[in-house]
N, C-alpha and C positions, 0 to 999 in steps of 0.2 A: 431442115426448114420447119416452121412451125403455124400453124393457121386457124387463126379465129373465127368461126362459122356462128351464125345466129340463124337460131330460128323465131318462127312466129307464134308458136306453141311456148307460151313462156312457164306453164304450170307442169313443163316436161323435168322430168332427170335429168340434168346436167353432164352428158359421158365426156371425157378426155381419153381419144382412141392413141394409141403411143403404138407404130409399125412402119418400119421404114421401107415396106414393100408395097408400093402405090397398087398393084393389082387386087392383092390380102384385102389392103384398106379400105379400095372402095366397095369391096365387097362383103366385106365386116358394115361399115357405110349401109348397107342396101337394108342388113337384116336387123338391124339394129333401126334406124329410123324410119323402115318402110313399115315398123309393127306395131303391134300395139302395147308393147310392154309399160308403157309410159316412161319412154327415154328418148333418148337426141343429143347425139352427137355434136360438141357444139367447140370441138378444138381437136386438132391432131397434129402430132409430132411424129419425126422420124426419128429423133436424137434424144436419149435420155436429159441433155442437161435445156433442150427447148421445155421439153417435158415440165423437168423443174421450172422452167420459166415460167410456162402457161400457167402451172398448177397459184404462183407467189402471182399473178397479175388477177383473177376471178377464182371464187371458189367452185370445183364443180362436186357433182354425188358422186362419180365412180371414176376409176381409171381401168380401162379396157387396153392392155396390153399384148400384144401378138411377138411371143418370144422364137417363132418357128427360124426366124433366121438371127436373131442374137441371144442367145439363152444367158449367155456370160452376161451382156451390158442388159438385159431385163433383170436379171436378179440382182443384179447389183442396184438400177435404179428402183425396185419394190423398198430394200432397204434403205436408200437412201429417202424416198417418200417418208419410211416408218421412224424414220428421225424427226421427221417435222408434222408429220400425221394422221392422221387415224382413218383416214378416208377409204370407203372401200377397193380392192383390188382385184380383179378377176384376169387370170395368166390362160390367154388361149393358144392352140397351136405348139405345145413343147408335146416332146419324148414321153414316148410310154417306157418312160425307165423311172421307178422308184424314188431316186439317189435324189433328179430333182427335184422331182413332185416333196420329197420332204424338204427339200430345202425351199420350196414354194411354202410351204406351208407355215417354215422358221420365220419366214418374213409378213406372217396372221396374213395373210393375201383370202379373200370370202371362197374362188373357188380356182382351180388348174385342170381347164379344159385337153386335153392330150390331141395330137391332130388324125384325122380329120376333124374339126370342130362340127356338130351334128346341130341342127337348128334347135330341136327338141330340148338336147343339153345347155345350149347358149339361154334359151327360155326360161327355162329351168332356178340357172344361175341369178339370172337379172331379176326374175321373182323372187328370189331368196333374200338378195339386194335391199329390193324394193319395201319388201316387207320389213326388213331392219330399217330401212331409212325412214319409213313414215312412221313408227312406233316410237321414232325420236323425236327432238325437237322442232317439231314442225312449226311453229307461230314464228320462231328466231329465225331458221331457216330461209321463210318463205319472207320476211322484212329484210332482212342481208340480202336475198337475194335479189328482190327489188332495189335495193340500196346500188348492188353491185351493175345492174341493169341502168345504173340512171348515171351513174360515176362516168368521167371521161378516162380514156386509153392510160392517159397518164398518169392515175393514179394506182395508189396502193393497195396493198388489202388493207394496211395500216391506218390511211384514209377512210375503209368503209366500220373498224371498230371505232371511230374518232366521231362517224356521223351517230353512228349508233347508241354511243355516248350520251351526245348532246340530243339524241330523240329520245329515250328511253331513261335519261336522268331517275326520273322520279318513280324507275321502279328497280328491284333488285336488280341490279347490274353488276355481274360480273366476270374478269378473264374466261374463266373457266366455262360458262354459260357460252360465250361469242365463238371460241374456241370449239368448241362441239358443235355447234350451228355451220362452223365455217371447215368441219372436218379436219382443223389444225392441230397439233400436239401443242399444247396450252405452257408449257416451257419454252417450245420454241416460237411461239406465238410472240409472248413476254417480253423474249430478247429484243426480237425483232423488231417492236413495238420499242422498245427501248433504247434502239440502233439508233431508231428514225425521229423520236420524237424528246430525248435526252432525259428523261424520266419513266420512272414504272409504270407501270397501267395505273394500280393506287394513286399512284403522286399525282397523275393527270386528272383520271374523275373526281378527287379530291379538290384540287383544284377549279374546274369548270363546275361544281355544285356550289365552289363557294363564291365564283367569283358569280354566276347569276342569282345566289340568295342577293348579295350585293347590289345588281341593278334590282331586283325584284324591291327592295328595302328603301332604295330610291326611286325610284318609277312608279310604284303604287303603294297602294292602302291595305295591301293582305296585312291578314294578323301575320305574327310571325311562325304560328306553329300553321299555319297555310303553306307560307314560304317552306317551311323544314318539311311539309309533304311533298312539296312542288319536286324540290329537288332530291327528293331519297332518303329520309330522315322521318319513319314513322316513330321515333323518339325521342321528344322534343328534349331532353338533357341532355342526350348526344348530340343533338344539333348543334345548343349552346355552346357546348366545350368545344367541338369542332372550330367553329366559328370563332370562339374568343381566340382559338390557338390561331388560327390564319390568319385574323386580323391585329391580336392582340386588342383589341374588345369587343364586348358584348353585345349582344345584335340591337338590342334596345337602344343602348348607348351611342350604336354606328348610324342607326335613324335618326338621333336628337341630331350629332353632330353636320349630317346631309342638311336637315329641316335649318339648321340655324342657320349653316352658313349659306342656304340658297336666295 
């Protein structure tokens, strides 16, 4: 079973708790959001492939997994995450044996708490976290995550790089940039993106910059090397060429032909 929690603290760490032992969890639950690490729990799964679900419907910052009574299907789901992406992983509650702890580690997981889990070390780890996560991209971060906060149930993550697109046009946008924001591995971001929408990321913003140069050309009076800021093109010659390829003319020429026939 798997469950979407919201809280009211929107400026929190985003955790996905993965333990399919209701007592563990609400008690992982207690120390985790009664504290002040600045985190919250805000999805939990029993089952690795809920897990994967949650993970593909909202982006969160960390995944909190309690492997004390599935070691085998925890390790296995750390690397099935490390397929798709890079998002932090903290393994509480396994064996003080070695053997796994390296093989926690095979799978770049941030820390592998051993059991008894100690509050002091749970602290410890989620600060460690914390301070990787805000030395990153925080401005893309925190608009995806708004973005994500506002999207309905039904939508994708694919959905929240599509709005992101169309809000952020006119500045350096790219996979790779949304993909680290959203803790995804940026290939398999790509695909996925590609599943859903039958074109590359390229092929898409390429498109949606050109087709609003286009209303922009017809709708108003910007000069044209306005327009080629508006939409992401701080080089007005690449704008041209862009522009003549997608339309097969020249932006100049695409204004005469609007102005005459209207």
């Amino acid at each position: 079973m798997a469950i979407l929690m919201k809280s009211e603290v929107l400026n929190l760490h985003k955790v996905l708790l993965v333990d399919p032992d209701r007592q563990s969890r609400e008690t992982t639950w207690q120390m985790v959001n009664g504290s002040q690490w600045g985190y919250a729990i805000q999805g939990w799964a029993g089952k690795s492939e809920d897990a994967l679900s949650l993970l593909e419907k909202q982006p969160y910052s960390l995944v909190l997994i309690n492997i004390k009574r599935f070691q085998i299907e925890g390790l296995n789901l750390c690397s099935q995450i490390r397929q798709r992406s890079r998002i932090p992983i903290i393994l509480i509650g396994g064996d003080h044996d070695f053997n796994l702890a390296r093989k926690a580690m095979a799978c770049q997981v941030s820390d592998y708490l051993a059991d008894p889990v100690h509050t002091a070390d749970l602290a410890a780890s989620l600060q460690a976290v914390k301070r990787e996560l805000e030395t990153g991209s925080a401005l893309d971060s925190y608009w995806i995550s708004a973005m994500v906060r506002k999207r309905s149930k039904q939508s994708s993550i694919v959905d929240v790089v599509k709005q992101y697109v169309q809000q952020e046009m006119h500045r350096n946008v790219t996979l790779k940039k949304i993909s680290d924001a959203l803790h995804f591995n940026c290939a398999y971001l790509g695909r996925k993106f590609k599943e859903e929408v039958k074109m590359t990321f390229n092929e898409y913003l390429l498109r949606e910059r050109m087709e609003r140069a286009k209303r922009l050309l017809e709708q108003t009076d910007m000069r044209i090397y306005e327009i080629a800021n508006e939409v992401g093109y701080t080089e007005i010659d690449w704008f041209y060429k862009k522009f003549k390829e997608y339309t097969g003319t020249s932006a100049n020429e695409y204004r005469k032909q609007i102005t005459f026939t209207a």
